[in-house]
C-alpha positions in Angstrom: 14.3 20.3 -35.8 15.3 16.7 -36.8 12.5 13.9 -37.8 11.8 12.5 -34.3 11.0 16.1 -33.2 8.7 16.4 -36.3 7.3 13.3 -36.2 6.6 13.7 -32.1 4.5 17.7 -33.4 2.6 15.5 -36.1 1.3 12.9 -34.0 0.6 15.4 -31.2 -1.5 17.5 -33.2 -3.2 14.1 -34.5 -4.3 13.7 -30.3 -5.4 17.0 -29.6 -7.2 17.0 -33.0 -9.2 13.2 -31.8 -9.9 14.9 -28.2 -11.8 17.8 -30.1 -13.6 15.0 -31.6 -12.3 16.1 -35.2 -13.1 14.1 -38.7 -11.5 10.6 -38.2 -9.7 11.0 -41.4 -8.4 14.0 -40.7 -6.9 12.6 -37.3 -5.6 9.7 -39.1 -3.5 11.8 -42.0 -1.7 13.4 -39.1 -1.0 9.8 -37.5 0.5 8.8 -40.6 2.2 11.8 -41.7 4.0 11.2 -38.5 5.1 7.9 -38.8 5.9 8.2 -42.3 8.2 11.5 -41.0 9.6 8.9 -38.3 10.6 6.4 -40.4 11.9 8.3 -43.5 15.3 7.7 -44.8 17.1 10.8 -45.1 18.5 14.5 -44.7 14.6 16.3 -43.5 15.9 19.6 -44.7 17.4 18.7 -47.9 14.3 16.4 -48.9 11.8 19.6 -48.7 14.4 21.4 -50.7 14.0 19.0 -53.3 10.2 17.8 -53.5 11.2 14.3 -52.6 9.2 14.6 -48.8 6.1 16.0 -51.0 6.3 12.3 -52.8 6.0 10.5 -50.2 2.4 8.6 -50.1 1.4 9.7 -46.5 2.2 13.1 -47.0 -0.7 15.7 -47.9 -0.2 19.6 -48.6 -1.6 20.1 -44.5 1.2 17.4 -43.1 4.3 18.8 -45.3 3.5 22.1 -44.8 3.4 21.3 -40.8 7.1 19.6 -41.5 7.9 22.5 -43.2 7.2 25.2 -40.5 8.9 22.5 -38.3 12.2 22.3 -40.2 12.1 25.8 -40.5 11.4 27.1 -37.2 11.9 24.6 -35.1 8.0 24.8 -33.4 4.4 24.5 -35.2 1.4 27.0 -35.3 -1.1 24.5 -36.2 -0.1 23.3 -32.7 0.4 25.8 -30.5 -3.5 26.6 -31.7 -4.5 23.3 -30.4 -2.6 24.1 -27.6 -4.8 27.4 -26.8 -8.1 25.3 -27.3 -7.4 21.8 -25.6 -6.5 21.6 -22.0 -3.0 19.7 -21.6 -4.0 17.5 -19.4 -6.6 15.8 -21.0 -3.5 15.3 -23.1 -1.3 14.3 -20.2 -4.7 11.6 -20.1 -4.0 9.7 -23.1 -0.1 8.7 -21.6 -2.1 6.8 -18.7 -2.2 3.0 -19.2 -6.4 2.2 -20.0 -7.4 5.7 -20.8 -8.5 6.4 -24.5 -10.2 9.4 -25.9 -13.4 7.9 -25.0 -12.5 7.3 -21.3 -10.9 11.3 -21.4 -13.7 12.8 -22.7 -16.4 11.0 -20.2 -13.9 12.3 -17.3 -14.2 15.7 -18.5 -17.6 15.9 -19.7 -19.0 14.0 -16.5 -17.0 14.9 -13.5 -15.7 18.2 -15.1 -12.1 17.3 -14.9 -9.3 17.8 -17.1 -5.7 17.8 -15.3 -4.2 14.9 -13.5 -4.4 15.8 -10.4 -8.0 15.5 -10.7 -8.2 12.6 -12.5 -6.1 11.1 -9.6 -8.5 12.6 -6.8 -11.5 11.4 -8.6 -9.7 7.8 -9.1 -9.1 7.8 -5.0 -12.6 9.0 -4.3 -14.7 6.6 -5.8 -16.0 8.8 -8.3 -14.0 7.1 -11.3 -15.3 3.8 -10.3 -18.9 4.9 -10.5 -18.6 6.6 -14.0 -20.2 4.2 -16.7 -17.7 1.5 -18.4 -15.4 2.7 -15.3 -15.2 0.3 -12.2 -13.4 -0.1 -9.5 -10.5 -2.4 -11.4 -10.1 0.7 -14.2 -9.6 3.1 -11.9 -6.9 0.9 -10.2 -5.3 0.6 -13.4 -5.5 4.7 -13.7 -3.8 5.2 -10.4 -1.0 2.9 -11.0 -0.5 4.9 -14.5 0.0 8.6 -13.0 1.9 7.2 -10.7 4.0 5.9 -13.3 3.6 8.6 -15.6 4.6 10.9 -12.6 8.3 8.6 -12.6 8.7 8.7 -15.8 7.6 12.0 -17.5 10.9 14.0 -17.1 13.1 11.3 -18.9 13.7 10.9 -22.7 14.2 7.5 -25.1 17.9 6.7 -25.6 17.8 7.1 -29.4 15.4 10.8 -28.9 18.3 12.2 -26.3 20.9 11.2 -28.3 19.5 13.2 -31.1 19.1 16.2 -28.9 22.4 15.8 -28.0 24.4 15.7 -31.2 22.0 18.8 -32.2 23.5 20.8 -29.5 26.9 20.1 -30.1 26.0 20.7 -33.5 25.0 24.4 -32.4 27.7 24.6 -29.5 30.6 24.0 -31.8 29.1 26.8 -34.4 29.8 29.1 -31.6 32.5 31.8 -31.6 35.2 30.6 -29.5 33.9 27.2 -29.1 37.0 24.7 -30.0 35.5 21.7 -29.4 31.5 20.3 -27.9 31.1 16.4 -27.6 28.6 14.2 -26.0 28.4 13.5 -22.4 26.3 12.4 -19.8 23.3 9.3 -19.7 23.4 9.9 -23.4 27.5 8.6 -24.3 27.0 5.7 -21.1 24.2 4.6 -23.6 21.4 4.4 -20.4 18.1 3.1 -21.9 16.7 6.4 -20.8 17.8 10.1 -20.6 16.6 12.7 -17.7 18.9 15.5 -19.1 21.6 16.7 -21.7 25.5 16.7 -20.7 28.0 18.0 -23.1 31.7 18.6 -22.6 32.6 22.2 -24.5 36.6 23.4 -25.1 36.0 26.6 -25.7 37.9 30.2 -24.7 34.8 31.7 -24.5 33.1 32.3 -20.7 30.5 29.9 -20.1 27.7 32.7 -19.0 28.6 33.8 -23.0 28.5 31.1 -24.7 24.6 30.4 -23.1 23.3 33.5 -24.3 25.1 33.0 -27.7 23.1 29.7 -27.8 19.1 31.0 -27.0 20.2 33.8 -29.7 21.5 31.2 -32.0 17.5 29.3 -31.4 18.8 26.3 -30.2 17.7 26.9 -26.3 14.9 28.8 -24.9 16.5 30.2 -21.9 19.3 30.3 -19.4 18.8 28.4 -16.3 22.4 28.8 -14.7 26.1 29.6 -16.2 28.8 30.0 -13.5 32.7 29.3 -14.0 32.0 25.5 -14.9 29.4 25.3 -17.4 25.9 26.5 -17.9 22.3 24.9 -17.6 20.2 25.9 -20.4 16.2 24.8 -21.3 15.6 23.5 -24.5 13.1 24.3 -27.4 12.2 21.0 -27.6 11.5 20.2 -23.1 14.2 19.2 -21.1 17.5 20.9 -20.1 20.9 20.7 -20.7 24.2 21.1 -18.4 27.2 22.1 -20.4 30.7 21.5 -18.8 33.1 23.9 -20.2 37.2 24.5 -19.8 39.9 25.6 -22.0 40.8 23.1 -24.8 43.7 22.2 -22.2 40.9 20.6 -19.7 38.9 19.1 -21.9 39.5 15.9 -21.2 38.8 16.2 -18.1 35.4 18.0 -18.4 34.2 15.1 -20.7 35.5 12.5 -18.1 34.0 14.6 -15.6 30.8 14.9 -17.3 30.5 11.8 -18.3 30.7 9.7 -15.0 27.8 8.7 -13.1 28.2 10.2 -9.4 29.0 6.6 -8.5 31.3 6.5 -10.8 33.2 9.9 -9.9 33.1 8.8 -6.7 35.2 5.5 -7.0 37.7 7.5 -8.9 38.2 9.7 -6.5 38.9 7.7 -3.6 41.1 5.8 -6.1 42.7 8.8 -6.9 43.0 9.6 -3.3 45.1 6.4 -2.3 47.4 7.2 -4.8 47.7 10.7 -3.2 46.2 12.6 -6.3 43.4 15.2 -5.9 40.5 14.4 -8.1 38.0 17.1 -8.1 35.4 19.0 -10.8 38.0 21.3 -11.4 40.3 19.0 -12.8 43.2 16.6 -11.4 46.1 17.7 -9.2 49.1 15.9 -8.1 52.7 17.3 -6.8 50.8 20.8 -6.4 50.3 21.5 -9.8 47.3 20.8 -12.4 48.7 19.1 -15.9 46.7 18.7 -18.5 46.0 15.9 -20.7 45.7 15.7 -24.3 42.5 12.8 -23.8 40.9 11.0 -21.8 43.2 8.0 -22.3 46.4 9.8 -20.9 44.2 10.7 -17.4 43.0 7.2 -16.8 46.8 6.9 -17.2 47.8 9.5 -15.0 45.4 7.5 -12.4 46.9 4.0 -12.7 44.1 3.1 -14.7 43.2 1.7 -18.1 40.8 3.3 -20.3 37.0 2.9 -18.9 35.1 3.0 -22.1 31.4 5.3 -21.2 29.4 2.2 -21.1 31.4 0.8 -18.0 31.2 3.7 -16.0 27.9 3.4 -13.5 30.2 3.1 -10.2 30.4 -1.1 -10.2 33.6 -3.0 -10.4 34.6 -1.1 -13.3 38.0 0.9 -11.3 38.7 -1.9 -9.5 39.1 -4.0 -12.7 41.0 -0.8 -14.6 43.3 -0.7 -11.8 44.3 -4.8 -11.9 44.4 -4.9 -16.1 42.6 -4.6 -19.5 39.4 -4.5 -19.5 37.2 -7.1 -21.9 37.2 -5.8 -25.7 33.5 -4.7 -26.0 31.1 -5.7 -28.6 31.2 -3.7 -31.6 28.4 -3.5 -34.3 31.0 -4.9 -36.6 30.9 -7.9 -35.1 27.5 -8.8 -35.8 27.4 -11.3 -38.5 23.5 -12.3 -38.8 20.9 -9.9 -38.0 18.1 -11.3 -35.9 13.9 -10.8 -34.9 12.6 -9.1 -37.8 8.9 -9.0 -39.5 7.7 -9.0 -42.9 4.5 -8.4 -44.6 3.7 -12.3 -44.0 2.6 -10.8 -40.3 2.8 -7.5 -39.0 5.9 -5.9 -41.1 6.2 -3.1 -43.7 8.6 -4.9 -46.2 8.7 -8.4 -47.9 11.4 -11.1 -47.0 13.6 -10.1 -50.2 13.1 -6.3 -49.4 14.9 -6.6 -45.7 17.3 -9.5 -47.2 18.7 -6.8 -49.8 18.7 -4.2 -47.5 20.9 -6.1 -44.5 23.4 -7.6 -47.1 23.7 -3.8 -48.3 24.4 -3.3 -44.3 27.1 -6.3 -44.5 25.2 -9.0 -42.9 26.1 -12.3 -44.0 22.9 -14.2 -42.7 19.0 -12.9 -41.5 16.9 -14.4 -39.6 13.2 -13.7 -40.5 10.2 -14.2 -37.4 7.3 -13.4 -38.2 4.3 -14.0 -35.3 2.7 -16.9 -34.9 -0.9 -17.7 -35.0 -1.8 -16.7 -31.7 -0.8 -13.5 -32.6 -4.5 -12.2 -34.2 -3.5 -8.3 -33.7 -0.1 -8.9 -35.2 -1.3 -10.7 -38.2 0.3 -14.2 -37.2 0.6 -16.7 -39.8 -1.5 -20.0 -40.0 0.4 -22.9 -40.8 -0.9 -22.5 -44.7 1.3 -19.2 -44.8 4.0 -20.6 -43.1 4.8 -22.9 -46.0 4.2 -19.7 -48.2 7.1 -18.2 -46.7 9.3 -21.2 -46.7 9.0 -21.5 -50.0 9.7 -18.0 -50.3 13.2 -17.8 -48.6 13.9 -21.1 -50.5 14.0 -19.4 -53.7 15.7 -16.6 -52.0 18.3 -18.5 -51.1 19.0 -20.6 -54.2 18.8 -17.5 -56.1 21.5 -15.2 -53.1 24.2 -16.8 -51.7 25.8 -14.2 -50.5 23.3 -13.5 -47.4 21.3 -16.6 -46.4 17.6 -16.5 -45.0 17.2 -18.5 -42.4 13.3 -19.9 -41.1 12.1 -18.5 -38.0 9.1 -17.1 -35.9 8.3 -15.7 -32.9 6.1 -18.3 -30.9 3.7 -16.9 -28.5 4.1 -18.2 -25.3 0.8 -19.0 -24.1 -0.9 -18.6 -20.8 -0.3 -22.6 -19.8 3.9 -21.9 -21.2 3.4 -23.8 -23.8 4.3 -22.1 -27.7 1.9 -21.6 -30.4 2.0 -24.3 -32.8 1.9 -28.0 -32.8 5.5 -29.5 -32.5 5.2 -30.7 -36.2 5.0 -27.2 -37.0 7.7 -26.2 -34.9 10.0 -28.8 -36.6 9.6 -26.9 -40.1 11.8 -23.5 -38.4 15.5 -23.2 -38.4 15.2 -21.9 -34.9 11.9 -20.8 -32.6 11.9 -17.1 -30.6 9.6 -17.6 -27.8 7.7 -14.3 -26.3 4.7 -13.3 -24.2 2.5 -10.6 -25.7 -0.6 -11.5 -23.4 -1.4 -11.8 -19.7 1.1 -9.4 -18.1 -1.3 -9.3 -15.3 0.0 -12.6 -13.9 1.4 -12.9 -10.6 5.4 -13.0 -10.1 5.0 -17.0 -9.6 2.7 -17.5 -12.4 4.6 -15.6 -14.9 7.9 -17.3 -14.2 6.4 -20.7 -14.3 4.9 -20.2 -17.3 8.3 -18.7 -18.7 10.0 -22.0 -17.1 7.7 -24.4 -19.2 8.7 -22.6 -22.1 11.8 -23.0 -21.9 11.9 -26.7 -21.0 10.5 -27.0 -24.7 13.3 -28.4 -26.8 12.1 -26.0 -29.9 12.9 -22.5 -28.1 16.0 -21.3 -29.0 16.0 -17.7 -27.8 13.4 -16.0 -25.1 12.4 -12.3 -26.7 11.8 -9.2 -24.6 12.1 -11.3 -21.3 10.6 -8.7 -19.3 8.2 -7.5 -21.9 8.8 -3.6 -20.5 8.1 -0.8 -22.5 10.3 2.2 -21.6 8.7 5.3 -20.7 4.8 3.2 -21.3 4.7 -0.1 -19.1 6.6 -1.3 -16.3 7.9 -4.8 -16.7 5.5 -7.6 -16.2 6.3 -9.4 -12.8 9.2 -12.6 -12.9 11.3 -13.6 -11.4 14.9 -13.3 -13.6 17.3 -14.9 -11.4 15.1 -18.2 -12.0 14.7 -17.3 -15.6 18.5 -17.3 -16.5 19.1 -20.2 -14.0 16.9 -22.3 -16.1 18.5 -20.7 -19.3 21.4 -22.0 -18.5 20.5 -25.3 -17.8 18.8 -25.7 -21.0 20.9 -23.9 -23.3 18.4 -21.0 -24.3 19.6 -18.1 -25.3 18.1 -14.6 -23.9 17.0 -11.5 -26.6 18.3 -8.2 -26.3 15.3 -6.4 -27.8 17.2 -3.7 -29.8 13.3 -1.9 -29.9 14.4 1.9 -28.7 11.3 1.7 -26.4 12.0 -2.1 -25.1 16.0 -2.6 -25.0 15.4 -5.8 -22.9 17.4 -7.5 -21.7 18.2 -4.7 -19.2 21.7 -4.1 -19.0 22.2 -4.5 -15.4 21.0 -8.4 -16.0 23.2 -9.3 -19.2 26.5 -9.8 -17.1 24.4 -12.1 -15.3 23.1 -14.0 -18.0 26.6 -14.1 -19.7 28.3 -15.5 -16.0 25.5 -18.3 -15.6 26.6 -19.5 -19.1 23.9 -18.0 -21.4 23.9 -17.1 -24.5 22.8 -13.8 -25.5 21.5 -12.5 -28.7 20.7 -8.5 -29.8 17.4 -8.7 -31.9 16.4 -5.7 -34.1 12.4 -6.5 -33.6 12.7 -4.6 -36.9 9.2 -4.4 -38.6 10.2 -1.8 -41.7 13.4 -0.8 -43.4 14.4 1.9 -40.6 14.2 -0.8 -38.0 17.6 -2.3 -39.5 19.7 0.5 -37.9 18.2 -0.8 -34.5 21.2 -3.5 -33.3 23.2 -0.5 -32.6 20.9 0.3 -30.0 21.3 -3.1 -28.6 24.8 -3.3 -28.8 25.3 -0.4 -26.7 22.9 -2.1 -23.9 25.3 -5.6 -24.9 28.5 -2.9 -23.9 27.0 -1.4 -20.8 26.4 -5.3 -19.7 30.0 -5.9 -20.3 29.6 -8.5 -23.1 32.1 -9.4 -25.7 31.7 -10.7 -29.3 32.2 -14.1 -28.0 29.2 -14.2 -26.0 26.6 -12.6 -28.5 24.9 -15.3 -30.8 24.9 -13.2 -34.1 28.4 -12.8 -34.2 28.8 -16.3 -35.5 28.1 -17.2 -39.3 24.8 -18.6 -39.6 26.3 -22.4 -39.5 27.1 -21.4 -35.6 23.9 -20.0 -35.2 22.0 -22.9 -36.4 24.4 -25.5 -34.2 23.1 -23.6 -31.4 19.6 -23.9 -32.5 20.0 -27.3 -32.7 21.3 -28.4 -30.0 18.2 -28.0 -28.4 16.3 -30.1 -29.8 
């Protein structure tokens, strides 16, 4: 089991542990054993072997010794306990938007109830409503959250998938008779969020074998379906996976194949068609026969096409625009030059200014910009105008004393109910550059929330808008606006537009950024790092940049931090 597995047992057994109403310190080791497990830097395994995990601070005998079964045997005792004593559901609860353990435990020690669907009958009923510190606008809120919760629950993060994924191969390729296992699937298009696993496997090896070689080998619980394609398997960890497989002379086309979106698929085979080629799961025929091709490359070829990297391949223009010439060259994390939206311990961030600055010139980064939250932000520890000068002074010295990476002066702004951003203008003069973002009042209406986005951006100090939709994936929905006006006025006023590089935000959604980049907008890909892990984030963003079509040219950190700062000036 990898960290994110680990960390997702710890904090697990941390809930069921608060709905049994256990100590509060007990509950809270467990909450930070896990986020200590989710943001530690390193090999898991090789860390136990050596005593370093039983160094680190948030780590007591009971946490590392959970890690350990974890790492061992992929699955936890303590939990499966809690399991056999807590109803699920009341764990299901604590996913709704506006129930708390407070709020599950009244629902099951009042009305008796402790699955979903009878939280959900109660909340239609009127008996929710009438339960104390209930009412009718709570149990609204709880309605709107299964049904969310009953849209989203089969689907994984990007960045949890993905490891999932590469384990599989990982196990797949130590198969007998497996040549070859790669990444397929949601995961390699890079879609924000994952429903199931797709992997391409060469192998000579019969698929309905290599299945039950892989629950043996402990890496799936079960066999689902294997037939002369592939197999289905269920996975230790929830979920399933679907495993194309062909001899190593078909691989390519089992990756293409199980890569592709249906729309996707679809558009290449009617391309395929009008060229009188046969384009089917079983591979590609022409003249009678059934060639082979050595990659994916050579049967793009074979199709009149250029190469459609993953990203590209959702069943839009993409074959149309492969059929008439080269694609655009696609961002690449190595063209990021400055590394943007990150917070320090001025605000609501684990490291200090010349912690993160060392640790993105190690990474290559010739410039960072540091934005910490403004005052508005209470919960997020913004800075008064006092600390802001602290800072300044701070990444001054910083800066005389490193030339190699430059610190540049920023902040994320609230934008406030009215649209106007935190701060006075003449503390809004003191930044290199101003990110704007909404972190209250998602309940607005559509009109509201786009006006007050509008007045924002007609404010000469905004530079970039952060998390424009303010969605959290797989946890909120995005708050109601209205993004056509949004990047109209973007363009108008040269703002530029955040990717949030967050694994649970990655907004800008993907299918907006060609949008953005055809109106004329700038975009920028923004960590929202607040510790030393969340530096690895921009490749998450650059893979939503990709899957939107953008190239280096239109990405704001690709310039050197001169280019940046022309930008930033030029709005006011």
């Amino acid at each position: 089991m990898d960290q994110h597995g680990a960390a997702a047992i710890l904090e697990e057994i941390a809930s069921y542990l608060e709905l049994k109403g256990e100590n509060v310190f007990k509950v809270r080791a467990f909450q930070n054993a896990a986020r200590a497990i989710a943001t530690f830097q390193g090999d898991l395994p090789a860390a136990l072997t050596s005593g370093e995990l039983g160094a680190v601070k948030s780590l007591g005998p009971a946490t590392l010794e959970v890690v350990r079964e974890c790492v061992v045997t992929g699955r936890s005792g303590t939990l499966d306990a809690l399991r056999g004593e807590v109803p699920p559901g009341l764990l299901q609860m604590l996913r709704i938007g506006g129930m708390g353990v407070a709020k599950v435990r009244a629902v099951r020690e009042q009305l008796g109830i402790d699955t979903i669907a009878g939280l959900e009958a109660a909340a239609r009923d009127g008996r929710l409503a009438r339960l104390p510190r209930f009412g009718e606008k709570t149990a609204a809120r709880i309605l709107k959250g299964i049904e969310f919760l009953h849209r989203t629950s089969a689907f994984h993060l990007w960045h949890h998938a993905a490891a999932q994924a590469v384990e599989l191969c990982g196990a797949l390729g130590g198969l007998p008779g497996v040549a070859r296992a790669e990444v397929a699937g949601g995961v390699r298009r890079r879609m924000e969020v994952v429903r199931d696993i797709d992997v391409a496997v060469a192998a000579a090896a019969a698929p309905a074998q290599l299945a039950e070689l892989l629950v043996r080998s402990g890496a799936a619980r079960d066999v689902l379906r294997a037939d002369d394609d592939g197999f289905t398997v269920r996975l230790e960890g929830g979920g399933s996976a679907h495993a194309r497989c062909g001899g190593p002379e078909r691989f390519a086309h089992a990756l293409l194949w199980a890569t592709g979106s249906d729309a996707h698929l679809a558009l290449l085979e009617t391309h395929a068609a009008a060229r009188g080629i046969a384009l089917r799961a079983a591979g590609l025929a022409r003249d009678g026969t059934m060639p082979s091709f050595p990659d994916e490359e050579a049967l793009y070829r074979a199709l009149g096409l250029t190469w459609i990297p993953p990203e590209l391949r959702e069943g839009t223009d993409e074959v149309t625009r492969a059929a008439a010439g080269p694609l655009p060259r696609l961002v690449e994390r190595a063209d990021l030059r400055g590394f943007l939206h990150c917070h320090t311990t001025y605000s609501d961030g684990a490291n200090g200014v010349a912690e993160l600055a060392g640790a993105c010139r190690t990474l290559g980064y010739a410039w960072m910009g540091v934005t910490d939250h403004s005052e508005a932000a209470a919960y997020a520890g913004g800075m008064s105008a006092e600390r802001v000068a602290r800072q300044h002074e701070e990444i001054d010295a910083w800066n005389r004393a490193s030339p190699d990476l430059r610190v540049l002066k920023g902040i994320e702004a609230d934008i406030l109910a009215d649209g106007s951003l935190d701060y006075a203008p003449e503390v809004l003069d003191r930044f290199d550059f101003v990110i704007g973002a909404i972190h209250s009042r998602f309940e607005l209406g559509e009109d509201a929330m786009t006006e007050r986005v509008l007045r924002a951006m007609d404010d000469p100090h905004l530079t970039i808008l952060a998390h424009p939709t303010g969605r959290l994936l797989l946890t909120r929905d995005p708050y109601a606006i209205d993004m056509r006006r949004v990047i109209a006025r973007a363009a108008v006023r040269g703002v530029g537009i955040e990717i949030n590089a967050d694994p649970q935000r990655l907004d800008l959604d993907w299918t907006l950024c060609r949008q953005a980049r055809d109106a004329g907008v700038a975009i920028s890909i923004g960590a929202d790092a607040h510790s030393l892990p969340g530096l690895l984030n921009p490749e998450l963003g650059v893979g939503i940049a990709r899957k939107g079509w953008l190239e280096a040219k239109d990405i704001l950190n690709t310039r050197d931090a001169e280019g940046f700062l022309e930008h930033a000036k030029a709005r006011r």
